[in-house]
mmJSON file of the N, C-alpha and C atoms, coordinates in Angstrom:
{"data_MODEL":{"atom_site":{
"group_PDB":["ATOM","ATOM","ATOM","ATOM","ATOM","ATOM","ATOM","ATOM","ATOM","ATOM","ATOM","ATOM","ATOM","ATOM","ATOM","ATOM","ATOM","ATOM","ATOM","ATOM","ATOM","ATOM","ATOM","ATOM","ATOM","ATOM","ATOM","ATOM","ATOM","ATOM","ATOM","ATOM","ATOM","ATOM","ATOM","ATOM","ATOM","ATOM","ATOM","ATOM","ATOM","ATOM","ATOM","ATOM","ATOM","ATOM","ATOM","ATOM","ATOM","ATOM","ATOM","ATOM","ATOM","ATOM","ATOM","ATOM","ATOM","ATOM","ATOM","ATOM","ATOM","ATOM","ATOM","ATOM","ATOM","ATOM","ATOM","ATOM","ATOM","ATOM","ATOM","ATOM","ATOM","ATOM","ATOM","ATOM","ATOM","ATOM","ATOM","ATOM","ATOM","ATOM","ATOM","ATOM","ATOM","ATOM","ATOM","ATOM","ATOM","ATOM","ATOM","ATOM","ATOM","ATOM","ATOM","ATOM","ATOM","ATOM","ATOM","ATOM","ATOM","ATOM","ATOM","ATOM","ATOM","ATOM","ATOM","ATOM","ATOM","ATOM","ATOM","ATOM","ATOM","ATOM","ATOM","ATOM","ATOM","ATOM","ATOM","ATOM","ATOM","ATOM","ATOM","ATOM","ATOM","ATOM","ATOM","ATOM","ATOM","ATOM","ATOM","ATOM","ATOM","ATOM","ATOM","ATOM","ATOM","ATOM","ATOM","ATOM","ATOM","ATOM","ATOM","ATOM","ATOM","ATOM","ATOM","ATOM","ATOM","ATOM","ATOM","ATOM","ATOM","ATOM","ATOM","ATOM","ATOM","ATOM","ATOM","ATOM","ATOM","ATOM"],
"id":[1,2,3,4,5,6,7,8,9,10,11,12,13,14,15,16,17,18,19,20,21,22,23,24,25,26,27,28,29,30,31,32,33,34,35,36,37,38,39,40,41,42,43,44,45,46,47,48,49,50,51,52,53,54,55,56,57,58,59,60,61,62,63,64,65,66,67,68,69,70,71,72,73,74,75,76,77,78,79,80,81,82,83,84,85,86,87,88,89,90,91,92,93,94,95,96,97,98,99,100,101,102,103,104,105,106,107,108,109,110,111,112,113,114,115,116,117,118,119,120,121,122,123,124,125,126,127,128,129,130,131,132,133,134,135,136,137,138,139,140,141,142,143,144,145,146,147,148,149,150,151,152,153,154,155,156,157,158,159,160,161,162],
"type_symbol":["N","C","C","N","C","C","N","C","C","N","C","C","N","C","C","N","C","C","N","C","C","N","C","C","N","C","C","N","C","C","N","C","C","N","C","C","N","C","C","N","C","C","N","C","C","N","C","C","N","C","C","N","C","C","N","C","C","N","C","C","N","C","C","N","C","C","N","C","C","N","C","C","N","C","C","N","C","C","N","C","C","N","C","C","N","C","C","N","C","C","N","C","C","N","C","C","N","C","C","N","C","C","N","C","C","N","C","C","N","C","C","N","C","C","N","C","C","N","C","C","N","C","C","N","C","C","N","C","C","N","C","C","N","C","C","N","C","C","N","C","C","N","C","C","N","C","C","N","C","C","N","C","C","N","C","C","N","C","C","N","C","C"],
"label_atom_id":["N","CA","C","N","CA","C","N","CA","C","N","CA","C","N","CA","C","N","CA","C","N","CA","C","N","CA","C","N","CA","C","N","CA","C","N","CA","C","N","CA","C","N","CA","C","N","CA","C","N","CA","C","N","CA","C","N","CA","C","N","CA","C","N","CA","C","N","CA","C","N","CA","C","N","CA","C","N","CA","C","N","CA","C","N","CA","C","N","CA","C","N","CA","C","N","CA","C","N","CA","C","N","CA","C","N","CA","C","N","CA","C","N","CA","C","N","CA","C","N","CA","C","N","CA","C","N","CA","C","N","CA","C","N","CA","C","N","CA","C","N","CA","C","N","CA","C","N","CA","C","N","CA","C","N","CA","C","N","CA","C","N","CA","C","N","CA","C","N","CA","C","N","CA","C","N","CA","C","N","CA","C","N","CA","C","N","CA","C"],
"label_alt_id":[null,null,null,null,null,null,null,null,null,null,null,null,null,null,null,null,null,null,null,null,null,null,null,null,null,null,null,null,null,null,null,null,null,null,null,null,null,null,null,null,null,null,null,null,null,null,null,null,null,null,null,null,null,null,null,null,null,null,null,null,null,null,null,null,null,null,null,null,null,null,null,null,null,null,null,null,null,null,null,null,null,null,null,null,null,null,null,null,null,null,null,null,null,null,null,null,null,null,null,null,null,null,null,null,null,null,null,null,null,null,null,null,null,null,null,null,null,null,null,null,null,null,null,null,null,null,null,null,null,null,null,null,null,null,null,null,null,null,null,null,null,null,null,null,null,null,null,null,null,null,null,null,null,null,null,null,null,null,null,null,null,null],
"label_comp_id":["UNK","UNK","UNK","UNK","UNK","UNK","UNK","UNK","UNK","UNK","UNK","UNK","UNK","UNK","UNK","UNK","UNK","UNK","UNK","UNK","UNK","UNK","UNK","UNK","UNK","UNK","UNK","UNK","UNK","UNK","UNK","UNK","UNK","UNK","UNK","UNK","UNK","UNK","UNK","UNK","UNK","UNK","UNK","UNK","UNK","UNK","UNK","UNK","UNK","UNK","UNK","UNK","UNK","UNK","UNK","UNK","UNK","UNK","UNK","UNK","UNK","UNK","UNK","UNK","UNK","UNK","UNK","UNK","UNK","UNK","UNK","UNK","UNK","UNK","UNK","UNK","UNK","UNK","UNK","UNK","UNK","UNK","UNK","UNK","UNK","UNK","UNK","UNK","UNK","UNK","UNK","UNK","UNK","UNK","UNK","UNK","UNK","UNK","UNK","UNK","UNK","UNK","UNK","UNK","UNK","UNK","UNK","UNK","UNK","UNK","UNK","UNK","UNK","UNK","UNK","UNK","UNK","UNK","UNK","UNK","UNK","UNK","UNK","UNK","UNK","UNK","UNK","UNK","UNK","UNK","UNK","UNK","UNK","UNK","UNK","UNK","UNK","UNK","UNK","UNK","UNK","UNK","UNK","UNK","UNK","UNK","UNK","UNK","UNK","UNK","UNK","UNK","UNK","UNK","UNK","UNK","UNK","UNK","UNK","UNK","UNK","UNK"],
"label_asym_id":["A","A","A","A","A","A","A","A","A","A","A","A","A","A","A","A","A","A","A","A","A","A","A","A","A","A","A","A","A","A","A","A","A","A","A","A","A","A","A","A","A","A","A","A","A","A","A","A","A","A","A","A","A","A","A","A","A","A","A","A","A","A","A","A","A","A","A","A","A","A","A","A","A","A","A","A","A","A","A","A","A","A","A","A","A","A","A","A","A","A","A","A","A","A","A","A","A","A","A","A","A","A","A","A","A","A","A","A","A","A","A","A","A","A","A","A","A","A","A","A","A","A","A","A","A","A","A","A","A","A","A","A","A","A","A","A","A","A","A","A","A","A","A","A","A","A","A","A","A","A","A","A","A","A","A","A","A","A","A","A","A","A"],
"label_entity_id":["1","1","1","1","1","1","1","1","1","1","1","1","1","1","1","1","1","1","1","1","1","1","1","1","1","1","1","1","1","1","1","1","1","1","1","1","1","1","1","1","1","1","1","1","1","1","1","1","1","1","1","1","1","1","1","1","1","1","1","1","1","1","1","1","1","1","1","1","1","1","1","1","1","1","1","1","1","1","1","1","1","1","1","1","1","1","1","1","1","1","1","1","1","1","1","1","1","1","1","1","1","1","1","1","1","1","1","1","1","1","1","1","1","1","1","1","1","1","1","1","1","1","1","1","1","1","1","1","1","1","1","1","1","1","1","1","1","1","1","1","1","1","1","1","1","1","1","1","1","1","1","1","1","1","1","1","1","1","1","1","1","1"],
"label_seq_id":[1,1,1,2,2,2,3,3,3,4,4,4,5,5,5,6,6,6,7,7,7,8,8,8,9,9,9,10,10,10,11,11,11,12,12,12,13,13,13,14,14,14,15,15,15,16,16,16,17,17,17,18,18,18,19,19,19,20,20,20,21,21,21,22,22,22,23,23,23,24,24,24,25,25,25,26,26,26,27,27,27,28,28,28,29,29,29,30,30,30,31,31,31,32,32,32,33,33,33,34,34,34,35,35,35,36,36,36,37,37,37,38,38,38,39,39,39,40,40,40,41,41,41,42,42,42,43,43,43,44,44,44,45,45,45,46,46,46,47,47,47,48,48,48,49,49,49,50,50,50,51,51,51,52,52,52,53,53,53,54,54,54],
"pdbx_PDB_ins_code":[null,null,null,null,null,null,null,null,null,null,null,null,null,null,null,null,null,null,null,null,null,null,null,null,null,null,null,null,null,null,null,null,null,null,null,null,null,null,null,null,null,null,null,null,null,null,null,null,null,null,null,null,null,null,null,null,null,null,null,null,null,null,null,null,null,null,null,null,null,null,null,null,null,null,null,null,null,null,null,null,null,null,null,null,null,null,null,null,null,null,null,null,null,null,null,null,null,null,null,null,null,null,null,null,null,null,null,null,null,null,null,null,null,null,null,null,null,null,null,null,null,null,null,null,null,null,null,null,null,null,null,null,null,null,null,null,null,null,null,null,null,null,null,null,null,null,null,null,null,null,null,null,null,null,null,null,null,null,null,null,null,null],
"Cartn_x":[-13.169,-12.038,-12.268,-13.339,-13.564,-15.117,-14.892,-16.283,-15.913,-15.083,-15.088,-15.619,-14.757,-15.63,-17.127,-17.367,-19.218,-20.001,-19.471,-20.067,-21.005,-22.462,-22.704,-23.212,-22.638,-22.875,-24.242,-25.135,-26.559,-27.368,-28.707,-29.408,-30.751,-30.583,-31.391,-30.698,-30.886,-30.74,-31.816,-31.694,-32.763,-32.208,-32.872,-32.355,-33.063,-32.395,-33.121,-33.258,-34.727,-34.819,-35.131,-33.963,-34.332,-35.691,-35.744,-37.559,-37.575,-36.61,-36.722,-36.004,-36.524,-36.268,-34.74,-34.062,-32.777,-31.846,-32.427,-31.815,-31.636,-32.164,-32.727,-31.772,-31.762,-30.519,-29.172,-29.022,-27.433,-27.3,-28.303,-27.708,-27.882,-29.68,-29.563,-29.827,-29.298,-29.714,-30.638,-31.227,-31.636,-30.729,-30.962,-30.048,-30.226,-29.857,-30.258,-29.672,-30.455,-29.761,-29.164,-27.941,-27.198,-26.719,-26.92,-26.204,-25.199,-24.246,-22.994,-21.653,-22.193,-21.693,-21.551,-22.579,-22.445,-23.87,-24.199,-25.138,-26.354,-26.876,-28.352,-29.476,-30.826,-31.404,-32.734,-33.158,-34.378,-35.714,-36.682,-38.141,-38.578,-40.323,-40.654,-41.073,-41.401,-41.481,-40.508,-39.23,-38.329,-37.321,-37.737,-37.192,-36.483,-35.046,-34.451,-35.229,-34.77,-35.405,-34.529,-34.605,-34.049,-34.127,-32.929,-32.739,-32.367,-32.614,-32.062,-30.74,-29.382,-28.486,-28.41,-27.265,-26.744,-25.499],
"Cartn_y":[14.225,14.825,16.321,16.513,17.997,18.595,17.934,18.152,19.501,20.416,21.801,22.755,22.458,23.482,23.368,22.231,21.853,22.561,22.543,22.94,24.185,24.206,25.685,26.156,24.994,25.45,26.041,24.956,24.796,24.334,24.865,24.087,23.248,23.049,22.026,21.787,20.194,19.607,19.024,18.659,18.129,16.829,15.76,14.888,14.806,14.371,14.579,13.192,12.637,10.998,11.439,10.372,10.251,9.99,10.191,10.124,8.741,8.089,7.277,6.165,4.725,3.52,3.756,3.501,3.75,4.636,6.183,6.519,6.018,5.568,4.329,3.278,3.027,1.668,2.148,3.054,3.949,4.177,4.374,4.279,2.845,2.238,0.868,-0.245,-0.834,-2.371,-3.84,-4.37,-5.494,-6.961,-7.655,-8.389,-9.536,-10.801,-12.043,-11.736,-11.786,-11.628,-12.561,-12.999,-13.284,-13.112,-14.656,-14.686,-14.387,-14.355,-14.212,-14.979,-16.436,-17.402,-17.153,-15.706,-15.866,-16.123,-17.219,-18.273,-17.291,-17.771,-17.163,-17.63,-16.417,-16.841,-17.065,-18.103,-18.734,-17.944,-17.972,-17.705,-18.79,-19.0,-19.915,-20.817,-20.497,-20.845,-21.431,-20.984,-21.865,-20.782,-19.33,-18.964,-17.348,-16.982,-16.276,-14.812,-14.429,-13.397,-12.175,-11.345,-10.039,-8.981,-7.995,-7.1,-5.744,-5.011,-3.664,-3.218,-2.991,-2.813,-0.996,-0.456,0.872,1.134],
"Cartn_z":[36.907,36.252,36.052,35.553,35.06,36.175,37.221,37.778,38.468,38.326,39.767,37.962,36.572,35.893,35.387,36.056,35.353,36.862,37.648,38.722,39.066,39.184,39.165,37.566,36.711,35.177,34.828,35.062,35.244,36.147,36.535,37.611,36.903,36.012,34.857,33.961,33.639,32.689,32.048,30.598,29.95,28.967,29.116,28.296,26.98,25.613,24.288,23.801,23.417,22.777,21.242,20.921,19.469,19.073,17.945,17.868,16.831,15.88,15.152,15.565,15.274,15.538,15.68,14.079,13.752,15.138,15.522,16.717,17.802,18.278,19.943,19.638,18.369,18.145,18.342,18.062,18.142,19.531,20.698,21.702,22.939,22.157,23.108,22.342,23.153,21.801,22.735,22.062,22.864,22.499,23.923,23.789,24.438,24.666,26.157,27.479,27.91,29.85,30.194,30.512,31.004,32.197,33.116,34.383,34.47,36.104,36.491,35.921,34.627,34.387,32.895,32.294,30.46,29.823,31.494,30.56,30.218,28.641,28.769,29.889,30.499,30.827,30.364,30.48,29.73,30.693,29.811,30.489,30.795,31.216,31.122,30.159,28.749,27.92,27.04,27.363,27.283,25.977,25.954,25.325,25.893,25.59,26.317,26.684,27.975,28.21,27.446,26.752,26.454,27.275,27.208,28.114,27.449,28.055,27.311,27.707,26.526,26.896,26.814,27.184,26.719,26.36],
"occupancy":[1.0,1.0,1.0,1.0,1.0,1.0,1.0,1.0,1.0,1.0,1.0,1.0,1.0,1.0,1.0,1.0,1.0,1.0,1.0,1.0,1.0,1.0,1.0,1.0,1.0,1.0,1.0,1.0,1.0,1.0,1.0,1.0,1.0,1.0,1.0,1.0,1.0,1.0,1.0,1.0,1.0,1.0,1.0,1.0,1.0,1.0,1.0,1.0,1.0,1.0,1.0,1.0,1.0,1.0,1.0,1.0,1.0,1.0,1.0,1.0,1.0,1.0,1.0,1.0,1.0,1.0,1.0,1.0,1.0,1.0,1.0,1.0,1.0,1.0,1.0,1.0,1.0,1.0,1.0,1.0,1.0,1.0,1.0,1.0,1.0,1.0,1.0,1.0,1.0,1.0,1.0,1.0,1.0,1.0,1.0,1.0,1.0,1.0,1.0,1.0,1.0,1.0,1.0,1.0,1.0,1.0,1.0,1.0,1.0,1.0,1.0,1.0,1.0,1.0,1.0,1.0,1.0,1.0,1.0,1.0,1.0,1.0,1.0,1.0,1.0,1.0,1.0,1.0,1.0,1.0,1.0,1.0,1.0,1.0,1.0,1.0,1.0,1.0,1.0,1.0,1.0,1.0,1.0,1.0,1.0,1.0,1.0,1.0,1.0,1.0,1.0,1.0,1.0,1.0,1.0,1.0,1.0,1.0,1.0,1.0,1.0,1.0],
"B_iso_or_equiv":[0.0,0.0,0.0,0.0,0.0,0.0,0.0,0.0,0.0,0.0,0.0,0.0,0.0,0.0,0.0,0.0,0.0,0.0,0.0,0.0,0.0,0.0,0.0,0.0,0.0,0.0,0.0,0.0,0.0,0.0,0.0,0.0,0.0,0.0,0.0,0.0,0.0,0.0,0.0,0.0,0.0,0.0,0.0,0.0,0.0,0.0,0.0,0.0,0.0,0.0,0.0,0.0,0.0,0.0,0.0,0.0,0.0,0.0,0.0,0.0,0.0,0.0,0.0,0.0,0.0,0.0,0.0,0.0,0.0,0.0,0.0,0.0,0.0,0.0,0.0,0.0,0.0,0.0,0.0,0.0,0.0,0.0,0.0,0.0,0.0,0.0,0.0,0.0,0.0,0.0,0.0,0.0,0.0,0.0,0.0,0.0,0.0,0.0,0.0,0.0,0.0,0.0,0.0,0.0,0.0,0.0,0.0,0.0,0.0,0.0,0.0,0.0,0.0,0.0,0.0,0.0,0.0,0.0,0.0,0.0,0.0,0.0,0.0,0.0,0.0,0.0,0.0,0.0,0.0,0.0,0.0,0.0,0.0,0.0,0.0,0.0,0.0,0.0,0.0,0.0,0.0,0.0,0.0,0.0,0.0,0.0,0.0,0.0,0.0,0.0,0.0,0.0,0.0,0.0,0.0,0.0,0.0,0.0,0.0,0.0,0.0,0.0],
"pdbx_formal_charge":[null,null,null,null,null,null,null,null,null,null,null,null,null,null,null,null,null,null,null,null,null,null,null,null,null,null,null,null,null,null,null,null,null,null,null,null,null,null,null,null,null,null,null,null,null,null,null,null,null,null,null,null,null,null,null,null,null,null,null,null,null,null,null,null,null,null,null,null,null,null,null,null,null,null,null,null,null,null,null,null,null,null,null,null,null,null,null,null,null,null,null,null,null,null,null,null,null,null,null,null,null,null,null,null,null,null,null,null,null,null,null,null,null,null,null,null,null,null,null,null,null,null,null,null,null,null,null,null,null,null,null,null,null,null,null,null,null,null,null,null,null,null,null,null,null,null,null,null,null,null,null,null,null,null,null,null,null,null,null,null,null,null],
"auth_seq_id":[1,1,1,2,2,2,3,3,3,4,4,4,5,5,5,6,6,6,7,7,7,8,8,8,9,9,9,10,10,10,11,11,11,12,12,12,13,13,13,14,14,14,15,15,15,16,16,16,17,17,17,18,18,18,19,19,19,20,20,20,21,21,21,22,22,22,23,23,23,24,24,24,25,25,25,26,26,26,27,27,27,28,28,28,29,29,29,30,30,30,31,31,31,32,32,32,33,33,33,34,34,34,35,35,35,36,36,36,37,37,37,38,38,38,39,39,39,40,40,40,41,41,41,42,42,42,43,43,43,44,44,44,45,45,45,46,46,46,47,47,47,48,48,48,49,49,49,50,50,50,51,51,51,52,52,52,53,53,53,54,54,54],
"auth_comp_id":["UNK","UNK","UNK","UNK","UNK","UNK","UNK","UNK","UNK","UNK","UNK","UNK","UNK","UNK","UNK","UNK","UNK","UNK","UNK","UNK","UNK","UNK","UNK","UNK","UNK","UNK","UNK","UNK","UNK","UNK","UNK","UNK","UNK","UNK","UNK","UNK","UNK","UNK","UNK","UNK","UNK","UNK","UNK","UNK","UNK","UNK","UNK","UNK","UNK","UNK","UNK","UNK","UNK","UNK","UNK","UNK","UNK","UNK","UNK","UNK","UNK","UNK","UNK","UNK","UNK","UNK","UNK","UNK","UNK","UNK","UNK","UNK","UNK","UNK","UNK","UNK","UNK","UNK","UNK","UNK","UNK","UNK","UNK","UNK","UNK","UNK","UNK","UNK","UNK","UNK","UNK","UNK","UNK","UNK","UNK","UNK","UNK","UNK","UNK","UNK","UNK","UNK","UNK","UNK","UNK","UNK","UNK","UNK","UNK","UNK","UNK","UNK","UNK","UNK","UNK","UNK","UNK","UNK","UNK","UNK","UNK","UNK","UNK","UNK","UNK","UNK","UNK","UNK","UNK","UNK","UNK","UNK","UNK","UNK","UNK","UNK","UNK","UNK","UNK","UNK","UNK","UNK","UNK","UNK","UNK","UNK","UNK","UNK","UNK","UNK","UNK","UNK","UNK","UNK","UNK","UNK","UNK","UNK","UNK","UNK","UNK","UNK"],
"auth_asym_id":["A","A","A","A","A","A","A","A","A","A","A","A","A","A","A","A","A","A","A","A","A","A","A","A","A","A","A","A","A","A","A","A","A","A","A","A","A","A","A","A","A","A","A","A","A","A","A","A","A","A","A","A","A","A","A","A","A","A","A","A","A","A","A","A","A","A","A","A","A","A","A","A","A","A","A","A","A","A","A","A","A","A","A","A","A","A","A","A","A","A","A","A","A","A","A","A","A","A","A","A","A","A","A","A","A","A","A","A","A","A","A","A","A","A","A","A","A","A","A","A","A","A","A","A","A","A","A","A","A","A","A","A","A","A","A","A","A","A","A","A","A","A","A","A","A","A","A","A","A","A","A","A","A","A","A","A","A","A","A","A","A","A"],
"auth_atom_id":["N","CA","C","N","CA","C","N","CA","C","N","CA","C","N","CA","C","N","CA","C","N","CA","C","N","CA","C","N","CA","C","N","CA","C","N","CA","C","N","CA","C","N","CA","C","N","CA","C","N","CA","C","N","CA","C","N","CA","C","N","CA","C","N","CA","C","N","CA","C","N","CA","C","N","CA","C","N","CA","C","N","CA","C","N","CA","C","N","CA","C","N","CA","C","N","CA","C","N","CA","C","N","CA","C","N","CA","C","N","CA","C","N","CA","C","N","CA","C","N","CA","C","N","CA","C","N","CA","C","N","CA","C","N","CA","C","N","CA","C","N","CA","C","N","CA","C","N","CA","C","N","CA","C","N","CA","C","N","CA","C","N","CA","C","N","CA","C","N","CA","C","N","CA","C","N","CA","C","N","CA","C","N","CA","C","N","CA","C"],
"pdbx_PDB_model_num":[1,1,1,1,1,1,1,1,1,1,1,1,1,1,1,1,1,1,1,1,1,1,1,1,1,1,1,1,1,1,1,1,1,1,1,1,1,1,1,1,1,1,1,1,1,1,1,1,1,1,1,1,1,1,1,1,1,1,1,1,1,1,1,1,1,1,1,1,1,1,1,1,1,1,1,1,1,1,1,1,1,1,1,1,1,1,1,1,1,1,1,1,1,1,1,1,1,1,1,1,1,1,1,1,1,1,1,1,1,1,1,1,1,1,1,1,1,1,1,1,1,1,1,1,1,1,1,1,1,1,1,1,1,1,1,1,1,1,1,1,1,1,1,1,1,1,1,1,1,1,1,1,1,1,1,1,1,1,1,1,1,1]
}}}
């Protein structure tokens, strides 16, 4: 949409990580992985695998 005035803007970027738990939660959360179907997927132990969302 706006990509011809970003163009040229900068030739580096830098990304910034929150430094506290609380921040990291505001942008990812953990969660169960889920197949193509919803379903959770189990490990071998028989308990769901978690995934990192964004």
């Amino acid at each position: 949409m706006f990509e011809e005035s970003f163009r040229g803007f900068k030739e580096k970027y830098y990304g910034v990580r929150p430094i506290t738990t609380n921040g990291w939660k505001s942008i990812f959360y953990r969660g169960p992985k889920k197949d193509e179907d919803g379903n959770m997927i189990m490990g071998p132990q028989g308990v769901p695998v978690e995934e990192d969302y964004a």
